[in-house]
MARBA-3410 file (N, C-alpha, C, O; in Angstrom, 1 decimal):
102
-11.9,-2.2,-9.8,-11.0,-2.2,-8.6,-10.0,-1.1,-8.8,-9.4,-1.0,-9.9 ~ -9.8,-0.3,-8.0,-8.7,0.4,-8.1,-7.9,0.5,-6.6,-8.6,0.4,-5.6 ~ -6.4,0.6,-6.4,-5.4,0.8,-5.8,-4.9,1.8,-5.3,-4.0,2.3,-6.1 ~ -4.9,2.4,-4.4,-3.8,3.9,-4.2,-2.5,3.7,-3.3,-2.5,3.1,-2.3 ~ -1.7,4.1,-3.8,-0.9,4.1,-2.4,-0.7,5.9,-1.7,-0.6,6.8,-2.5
-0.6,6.0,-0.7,-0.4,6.6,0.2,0.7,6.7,0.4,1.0,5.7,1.0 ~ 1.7,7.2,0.3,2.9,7.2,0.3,3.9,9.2,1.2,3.0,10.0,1.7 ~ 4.7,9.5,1.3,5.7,10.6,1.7,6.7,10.5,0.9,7.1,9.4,0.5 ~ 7.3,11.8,0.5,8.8,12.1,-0.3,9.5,10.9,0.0,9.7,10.0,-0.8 ~ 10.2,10.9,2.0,11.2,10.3,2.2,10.8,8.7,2.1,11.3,8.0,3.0
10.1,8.2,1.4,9.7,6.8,1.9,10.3,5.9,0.3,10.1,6.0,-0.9 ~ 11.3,5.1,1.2,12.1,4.7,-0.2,11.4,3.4,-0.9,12.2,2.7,-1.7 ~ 10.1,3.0,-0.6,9.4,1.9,-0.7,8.0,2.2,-2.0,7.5,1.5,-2.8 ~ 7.8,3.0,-1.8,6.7,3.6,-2.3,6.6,3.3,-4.1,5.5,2.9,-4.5 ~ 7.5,3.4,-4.8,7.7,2.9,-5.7,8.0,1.5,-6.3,7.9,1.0,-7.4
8.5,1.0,-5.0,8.5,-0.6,-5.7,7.4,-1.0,-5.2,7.1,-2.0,-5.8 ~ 6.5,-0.8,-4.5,5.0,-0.8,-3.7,4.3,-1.1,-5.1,3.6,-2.0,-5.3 ~ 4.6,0.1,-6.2,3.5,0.2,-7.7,3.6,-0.7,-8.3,2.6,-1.0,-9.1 ~ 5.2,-1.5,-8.3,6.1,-2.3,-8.7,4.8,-3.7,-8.6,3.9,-4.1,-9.3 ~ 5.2,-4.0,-7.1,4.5,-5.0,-6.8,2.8,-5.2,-6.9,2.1,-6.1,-7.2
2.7,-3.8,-6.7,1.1,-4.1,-6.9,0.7,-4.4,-8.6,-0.4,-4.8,-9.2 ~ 1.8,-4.2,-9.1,1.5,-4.4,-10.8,1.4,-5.9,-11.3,0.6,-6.5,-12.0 ~ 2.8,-6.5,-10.1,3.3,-7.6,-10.5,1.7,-8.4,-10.3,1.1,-8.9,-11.2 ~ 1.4,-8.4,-8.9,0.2,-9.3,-8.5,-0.7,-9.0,-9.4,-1.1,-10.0,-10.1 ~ -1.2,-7.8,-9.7,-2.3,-7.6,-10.8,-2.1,-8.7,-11.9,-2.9,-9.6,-12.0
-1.1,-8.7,-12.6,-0.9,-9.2,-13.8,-0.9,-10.8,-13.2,-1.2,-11.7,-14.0 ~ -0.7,-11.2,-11.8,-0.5,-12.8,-11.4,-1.9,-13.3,-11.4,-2.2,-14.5,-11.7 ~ -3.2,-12.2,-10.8,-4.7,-12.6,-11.3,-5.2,-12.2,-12.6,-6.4,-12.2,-12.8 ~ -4.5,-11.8,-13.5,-5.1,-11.7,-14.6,-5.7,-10.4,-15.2,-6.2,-10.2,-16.3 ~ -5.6,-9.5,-14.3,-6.1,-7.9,-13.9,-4.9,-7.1,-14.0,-4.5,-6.4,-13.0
-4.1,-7.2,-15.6,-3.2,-6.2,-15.4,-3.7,-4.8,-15.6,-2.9,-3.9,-15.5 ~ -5.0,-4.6,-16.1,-5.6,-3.1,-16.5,-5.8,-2.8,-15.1,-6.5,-1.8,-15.1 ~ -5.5,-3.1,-13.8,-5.9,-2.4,-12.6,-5.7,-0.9,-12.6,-4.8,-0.5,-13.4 ~ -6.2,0.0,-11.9,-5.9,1.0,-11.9,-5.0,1.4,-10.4,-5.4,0.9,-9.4 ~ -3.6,2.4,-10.4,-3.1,2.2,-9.7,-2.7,3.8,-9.5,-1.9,4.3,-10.3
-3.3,4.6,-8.4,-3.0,6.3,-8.1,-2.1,6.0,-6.8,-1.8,5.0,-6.1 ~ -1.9,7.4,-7.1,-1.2,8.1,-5.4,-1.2,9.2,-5.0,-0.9,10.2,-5.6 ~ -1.5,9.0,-3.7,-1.7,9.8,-3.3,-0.3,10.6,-2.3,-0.2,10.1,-1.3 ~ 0.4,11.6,-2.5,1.3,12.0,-1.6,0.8,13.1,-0.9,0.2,14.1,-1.3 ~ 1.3,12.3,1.0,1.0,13.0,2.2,2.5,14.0,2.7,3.7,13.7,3.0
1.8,15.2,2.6,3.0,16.0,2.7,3.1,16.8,4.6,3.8,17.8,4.8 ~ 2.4,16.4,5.2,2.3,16.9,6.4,1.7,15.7,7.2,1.0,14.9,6.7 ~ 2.3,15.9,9.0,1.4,15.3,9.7,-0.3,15.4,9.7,-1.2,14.6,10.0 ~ -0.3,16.9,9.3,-2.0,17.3,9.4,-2.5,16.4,8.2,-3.7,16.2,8.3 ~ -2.1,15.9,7.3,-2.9,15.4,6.0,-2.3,13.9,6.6,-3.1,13.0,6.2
-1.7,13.6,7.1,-1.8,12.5,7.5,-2.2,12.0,8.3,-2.1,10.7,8.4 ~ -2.9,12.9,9.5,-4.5,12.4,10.3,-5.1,12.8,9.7,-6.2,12.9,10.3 ~ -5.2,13.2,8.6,-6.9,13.6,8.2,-7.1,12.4,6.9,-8.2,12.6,6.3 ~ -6.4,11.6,6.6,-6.4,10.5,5.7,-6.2,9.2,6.1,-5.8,9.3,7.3 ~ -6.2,7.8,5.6,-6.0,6.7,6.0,-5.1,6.1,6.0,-5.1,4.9,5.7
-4.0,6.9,6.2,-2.4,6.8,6.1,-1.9,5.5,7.6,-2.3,5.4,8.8 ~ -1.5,5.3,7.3,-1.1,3.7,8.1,0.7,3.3,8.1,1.3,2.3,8.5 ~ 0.9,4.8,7.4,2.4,4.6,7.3,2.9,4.4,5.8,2.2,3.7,5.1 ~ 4.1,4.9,5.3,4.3,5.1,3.9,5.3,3.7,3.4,6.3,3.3,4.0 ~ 4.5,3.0,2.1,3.6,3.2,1.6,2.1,2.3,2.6,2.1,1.4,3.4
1.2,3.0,2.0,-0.1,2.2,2.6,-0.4,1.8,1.5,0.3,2.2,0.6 ~ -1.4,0.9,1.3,-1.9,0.4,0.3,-3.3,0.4,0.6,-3.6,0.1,1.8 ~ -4.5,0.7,-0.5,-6.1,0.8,-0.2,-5.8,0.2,-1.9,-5.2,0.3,-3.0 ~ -6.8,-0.4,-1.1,-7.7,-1.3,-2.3,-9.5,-0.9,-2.4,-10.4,-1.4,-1.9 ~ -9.4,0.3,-3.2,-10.7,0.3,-3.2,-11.3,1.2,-1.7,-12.3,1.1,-1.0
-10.0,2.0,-1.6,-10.7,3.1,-0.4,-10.6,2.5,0.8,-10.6,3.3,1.7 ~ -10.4,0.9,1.1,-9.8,0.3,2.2,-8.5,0.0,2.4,-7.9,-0.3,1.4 ~ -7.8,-0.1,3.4,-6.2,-0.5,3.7,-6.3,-2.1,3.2,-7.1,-2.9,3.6 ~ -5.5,-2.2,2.2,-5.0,-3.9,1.9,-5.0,-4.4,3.1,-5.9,-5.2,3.3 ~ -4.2,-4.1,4.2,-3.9,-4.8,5.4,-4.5,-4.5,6.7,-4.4,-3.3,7.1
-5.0,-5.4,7.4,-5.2,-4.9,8.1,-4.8,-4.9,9.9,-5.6,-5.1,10.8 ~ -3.6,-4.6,10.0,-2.8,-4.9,11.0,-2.2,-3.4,10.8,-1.0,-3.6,11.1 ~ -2.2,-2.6,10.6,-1.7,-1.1,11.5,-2.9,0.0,11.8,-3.8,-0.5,11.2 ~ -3.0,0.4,12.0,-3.7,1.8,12.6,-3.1,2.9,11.8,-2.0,3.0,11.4 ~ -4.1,4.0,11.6,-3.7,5.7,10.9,-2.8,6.4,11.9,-3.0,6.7,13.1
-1.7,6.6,11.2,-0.8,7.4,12.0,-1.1,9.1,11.6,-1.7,9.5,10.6 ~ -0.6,10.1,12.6,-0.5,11.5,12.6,0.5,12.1,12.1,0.8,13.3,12.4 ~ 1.3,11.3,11.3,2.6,11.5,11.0,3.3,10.9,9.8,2.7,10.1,9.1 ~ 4.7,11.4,9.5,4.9,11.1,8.3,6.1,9.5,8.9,6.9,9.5,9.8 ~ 6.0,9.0,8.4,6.2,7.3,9.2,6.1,6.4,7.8,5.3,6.5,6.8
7.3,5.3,8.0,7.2,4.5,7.0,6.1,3.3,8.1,5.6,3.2,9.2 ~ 6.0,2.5,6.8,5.4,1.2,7.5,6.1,0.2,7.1,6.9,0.1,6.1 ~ 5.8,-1.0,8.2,6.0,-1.9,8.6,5.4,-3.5,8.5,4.6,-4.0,9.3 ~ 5.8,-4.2,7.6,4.3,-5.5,6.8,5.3,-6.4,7.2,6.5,-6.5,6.9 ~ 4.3,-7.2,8.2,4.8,-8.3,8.7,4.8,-9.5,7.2,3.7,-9.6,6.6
5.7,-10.2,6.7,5.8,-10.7,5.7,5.9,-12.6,5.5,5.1,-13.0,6.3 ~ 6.4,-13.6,4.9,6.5,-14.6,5.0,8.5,-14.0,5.3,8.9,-14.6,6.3 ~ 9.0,-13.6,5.1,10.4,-13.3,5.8,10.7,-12.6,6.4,11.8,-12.1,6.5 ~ 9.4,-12.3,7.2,10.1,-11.3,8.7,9.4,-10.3,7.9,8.8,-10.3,6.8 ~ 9.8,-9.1,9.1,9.2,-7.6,8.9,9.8,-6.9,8.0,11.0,-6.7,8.3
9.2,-6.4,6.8,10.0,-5.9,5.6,8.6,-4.0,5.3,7.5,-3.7,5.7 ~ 9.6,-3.4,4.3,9.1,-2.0,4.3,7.6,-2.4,3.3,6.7,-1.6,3.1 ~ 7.7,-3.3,2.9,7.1,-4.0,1.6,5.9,-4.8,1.9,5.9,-4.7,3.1 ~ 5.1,-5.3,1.7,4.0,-6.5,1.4,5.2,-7.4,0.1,6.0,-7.0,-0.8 ~ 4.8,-8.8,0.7,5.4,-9.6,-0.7,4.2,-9.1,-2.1,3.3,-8.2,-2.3
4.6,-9.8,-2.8,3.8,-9.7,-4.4,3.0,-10.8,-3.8,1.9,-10.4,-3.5 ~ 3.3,-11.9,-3.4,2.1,-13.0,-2.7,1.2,-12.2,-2.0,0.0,-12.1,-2.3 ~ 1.8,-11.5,-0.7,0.6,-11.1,-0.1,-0.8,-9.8,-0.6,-2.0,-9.6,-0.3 ~ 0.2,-9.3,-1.7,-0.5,-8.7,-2.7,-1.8,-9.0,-4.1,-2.8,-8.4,-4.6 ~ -1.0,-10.4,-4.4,-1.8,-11.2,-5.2,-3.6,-11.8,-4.1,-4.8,-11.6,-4.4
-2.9,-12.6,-2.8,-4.0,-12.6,-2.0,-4.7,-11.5,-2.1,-5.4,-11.4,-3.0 ~ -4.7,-10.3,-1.0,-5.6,-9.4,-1.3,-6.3,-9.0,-2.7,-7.4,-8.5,-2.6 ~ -5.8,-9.0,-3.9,-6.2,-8.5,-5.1,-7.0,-9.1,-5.3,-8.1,-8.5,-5.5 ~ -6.9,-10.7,-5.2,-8.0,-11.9,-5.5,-8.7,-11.8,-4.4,-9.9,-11.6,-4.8 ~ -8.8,-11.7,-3.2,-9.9,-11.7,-2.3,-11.1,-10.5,-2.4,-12.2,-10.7,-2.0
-10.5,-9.2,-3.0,-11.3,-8.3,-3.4,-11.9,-7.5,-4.6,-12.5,-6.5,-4.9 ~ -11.3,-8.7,-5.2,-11.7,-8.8,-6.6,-13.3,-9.3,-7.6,-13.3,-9.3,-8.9
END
C-alpha cells in the first residue's frame, strides 16, 4: 500500500496530514506504510492531477475520500469530520480507510 499526499506551498495542513496518516498506519499495524508527495505548483498541474484540494490524500493512486471532485486550482480542502468541517481527515477516518484498503 502506499499513500501520497497532494499538497501546495500555502497549505498549512499538509504536514500534519503525514502526521496523521502515520498515526493510523501504526493504529492497523502497518507502520512500514509508504508515505510520498507530491507538490502542485500551478493551477495547470492541478487539472492535470487528482488534486481535490490541498492536502488530498490517494491511497494507492485513489482519493481516500470520496466526497470532493479535482479542482483547477491551488485550493485547500475541506473533510467533513466527526467535529464538523476541519482542513484535516481525523486519524479515525484515516485508520478506516487504511483498513478498508488494506
Amino acid at each position: 500500500m502506499k499513500v501520497e499526499i497532494l499538497y501546495f506551498d500555502g497549505c498549512p495542513n499538509w504536514r500534519e496530514a503525514a502526521d496523521r496518516v502515520r498515526a493510523a498506519a501504526t493504529a492497523i499495524g502497518r507502520p512500514d506504510i509508504e508515505i510520498g508527495y507530491q507538490r502542485i505548483s500551478s493551477d495547470a498541474e492541478a487539472a492535470a492531477s487528482p488534486f481535490a484540494g490541498s492536502p488530498t490524500i490517494l491511497v494507492d493512486g485513489v482519493d481516500a475520500f470520496d466526497d470532493a471532485e479535482s479542482v483547477a486550482e491551488l485550493a485547500c480542502r475541506i473533510y467533513a469530520t466527526e467535529a464538523g468541517l476541519a482542513g484535516l481527515p481525523s486519524i479515525e477516518q484515516l485508520t478506516d480507510v487504511l483498513r478498508a484498503r488494506g
